[in-house]
Every structure is written in structure tokens, then in C-alpha cells.
One Martini backbone bead per residue (centre of mass of N, CA, C, O) as a GRO file, in nm:
protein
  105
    1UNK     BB    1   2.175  -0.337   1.276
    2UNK     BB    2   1.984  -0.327   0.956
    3UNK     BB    3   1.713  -0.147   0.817
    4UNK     BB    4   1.472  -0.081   0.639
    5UNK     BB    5   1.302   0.218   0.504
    6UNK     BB    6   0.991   0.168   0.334
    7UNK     BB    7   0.872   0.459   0.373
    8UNK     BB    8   1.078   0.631   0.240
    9UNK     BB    9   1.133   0.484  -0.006
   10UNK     BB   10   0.796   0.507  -0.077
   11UNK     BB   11   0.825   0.858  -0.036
   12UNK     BB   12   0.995   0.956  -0.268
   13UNK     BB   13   1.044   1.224  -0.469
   14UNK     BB   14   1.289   1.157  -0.666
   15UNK     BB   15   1.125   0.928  -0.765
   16UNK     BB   16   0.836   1.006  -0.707
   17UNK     BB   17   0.528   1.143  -0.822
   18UNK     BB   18   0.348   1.220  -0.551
   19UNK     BB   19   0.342   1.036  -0.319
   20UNK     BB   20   0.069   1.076  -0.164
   21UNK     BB   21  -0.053   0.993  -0.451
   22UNK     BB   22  -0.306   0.785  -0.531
   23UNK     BB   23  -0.128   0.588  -0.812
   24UNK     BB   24  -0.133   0.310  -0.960
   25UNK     BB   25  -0.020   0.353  -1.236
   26UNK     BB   26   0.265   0.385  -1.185
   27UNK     BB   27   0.322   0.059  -1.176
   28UNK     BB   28   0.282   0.081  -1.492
   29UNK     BB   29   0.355   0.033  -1.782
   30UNK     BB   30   0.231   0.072  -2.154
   31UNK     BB   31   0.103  -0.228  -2.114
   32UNK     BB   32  -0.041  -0.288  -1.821
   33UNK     BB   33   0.208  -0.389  -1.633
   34UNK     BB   34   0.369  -0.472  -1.401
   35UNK     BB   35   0.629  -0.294  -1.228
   36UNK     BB   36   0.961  -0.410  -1.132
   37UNK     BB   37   1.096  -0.223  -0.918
   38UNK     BB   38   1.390  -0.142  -0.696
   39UNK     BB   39   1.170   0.085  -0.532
   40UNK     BB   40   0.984  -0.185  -0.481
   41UNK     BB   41   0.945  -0.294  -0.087
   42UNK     BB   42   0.742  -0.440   0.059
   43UNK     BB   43   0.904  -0.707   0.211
   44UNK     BB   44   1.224  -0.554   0.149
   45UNK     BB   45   1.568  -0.683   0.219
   46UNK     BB   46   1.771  -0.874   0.170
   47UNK     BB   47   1.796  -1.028   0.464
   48UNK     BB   48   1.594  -0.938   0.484
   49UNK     BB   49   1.326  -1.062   0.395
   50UNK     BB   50   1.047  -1.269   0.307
   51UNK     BB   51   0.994  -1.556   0.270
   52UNK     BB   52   0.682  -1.529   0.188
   53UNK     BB   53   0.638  -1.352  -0.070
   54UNK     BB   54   0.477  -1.526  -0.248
   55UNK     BB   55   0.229  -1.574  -0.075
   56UNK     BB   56   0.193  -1.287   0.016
   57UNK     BB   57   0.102  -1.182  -0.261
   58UNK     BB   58  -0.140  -1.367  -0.351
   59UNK     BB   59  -0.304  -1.349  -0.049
   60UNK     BB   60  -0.354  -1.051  -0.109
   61UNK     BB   61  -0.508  -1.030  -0.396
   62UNK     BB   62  -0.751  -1.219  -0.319
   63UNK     BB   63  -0.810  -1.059  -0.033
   64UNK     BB   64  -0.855  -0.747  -0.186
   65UNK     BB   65  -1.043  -0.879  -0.440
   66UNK     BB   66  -1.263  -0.989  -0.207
   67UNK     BB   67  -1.359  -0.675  -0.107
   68UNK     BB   68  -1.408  -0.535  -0.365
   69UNK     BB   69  -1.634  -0.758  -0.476
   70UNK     BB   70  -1.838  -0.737  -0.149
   71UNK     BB   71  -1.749  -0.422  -0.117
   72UNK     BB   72  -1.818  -0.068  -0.058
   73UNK     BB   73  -1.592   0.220  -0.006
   74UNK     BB   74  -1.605   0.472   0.227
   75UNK     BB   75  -1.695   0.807   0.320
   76UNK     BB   76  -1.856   0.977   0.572
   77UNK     BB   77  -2.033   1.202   0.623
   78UNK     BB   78  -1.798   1.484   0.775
   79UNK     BB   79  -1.541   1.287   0.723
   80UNK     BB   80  -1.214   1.274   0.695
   81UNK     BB   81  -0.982   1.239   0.580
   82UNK     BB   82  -0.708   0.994   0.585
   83UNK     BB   83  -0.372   1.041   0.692
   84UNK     BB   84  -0.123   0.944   0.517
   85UNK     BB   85   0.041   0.907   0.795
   86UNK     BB   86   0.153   0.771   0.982
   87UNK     BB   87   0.247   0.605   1.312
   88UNK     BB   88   0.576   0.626   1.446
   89UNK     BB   89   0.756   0.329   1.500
   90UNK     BB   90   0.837  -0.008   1.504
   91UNK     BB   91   0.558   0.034   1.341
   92UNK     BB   92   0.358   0.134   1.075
   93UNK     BB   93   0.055   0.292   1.125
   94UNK     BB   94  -0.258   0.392   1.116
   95UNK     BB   95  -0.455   0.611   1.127
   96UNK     BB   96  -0.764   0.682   1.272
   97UNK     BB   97  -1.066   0.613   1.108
   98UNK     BB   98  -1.372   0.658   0.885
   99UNK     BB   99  -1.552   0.417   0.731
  100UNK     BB  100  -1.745   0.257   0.526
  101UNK     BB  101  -1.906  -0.074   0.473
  102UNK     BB  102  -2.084  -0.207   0.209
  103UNK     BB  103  -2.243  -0.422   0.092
  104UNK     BB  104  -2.303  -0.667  -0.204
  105UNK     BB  105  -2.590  -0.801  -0.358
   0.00000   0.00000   0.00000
């Protein structure tokens, strides 16, 4: 069996100018438009592809515009960033972290 690593493939320095940092903007052609890049592989590649990548990508976005739409994410005073790095098994998950996420009325 063959997998892609698709932690290493988005956080390569020879692609992206400092993977490590947030910047969607990364991701925009010159006129504002989401840039379709083959080093971008949310979902996977070749036979693994995720069959549902269409609805995921649909349900993602509608899913985080309405979270983004009805609460502010902060950082609780006192507590560091969130290590940017994962928990690396057989799934990279987040290491544990503390939010703030505050209703907007």
C-alpha cells in the first residue's frame, strides 16, 4: 500500500514561503480567486481520493462560514498559542489547545 503524506506535502518549505504561517492569502491568484495548485491535497490523490470530495468541499465551507458568522475564536488571556505542529499516528490530529468562543448576538 502507498499513501500520500499530506502533512509534509502542505508544509513543504521548497513549495510554500513559511508553511508554518497562517496565510490564506497564499492560496489567491492576482485577481482574488482560489488558486487550484497540484500541491494543494486536501482530500488526498490518485486512488485514495475521497470519493465525496465534492460535498466535503461544499459542506466544509458552508460549515465554517456559519461558525465564523456566529462566534469570535480568541485566545483566552494567559494561554500560548496552539502548537502548530500535530500529534503525528495513523491520523494527525491537533495537540490540545484552549479557545475562547463567544456567541455574537
Amino acid at each position: 500500500m502507498c499513501a500520500v503524506n499530506i502533512y509534509n506535502i502542505h508544509n513543504n518549505p521548497d513549495v510554500w514561503d513559511k508553511p508554518e504561517e497562517f496565510r490564506p492569502e497564499r492560496f489567491l491568484d492576482a485577481d482574488g480567486k482560489i488558486c487550484h495548485e497540484e500541491t494543494i491535497m486536501p482530500f488526498g490523490a490518485g486512488k485514495r481520493i475521497c470519493p465525496a470530495e465534492v460535498l466535503a468541499r461544499l459542506s466544509s465551507f458552508t460549515y465554517f462560514a456559519s461558525l465564523l458568522q456566529r462566534y469570535t475564536f480568541e485566545l483566552p488571556e494567559g494561554h500560548p498559542m496552539p502548537d502548530p505542529y500535530p500529534e503525528v499516528g495513523i491520523a494527525n490530529v491537533p495537540k490540545k489547545f484552549h479557545a475562547l468562543i463567544k456567541h455574537r448576538y
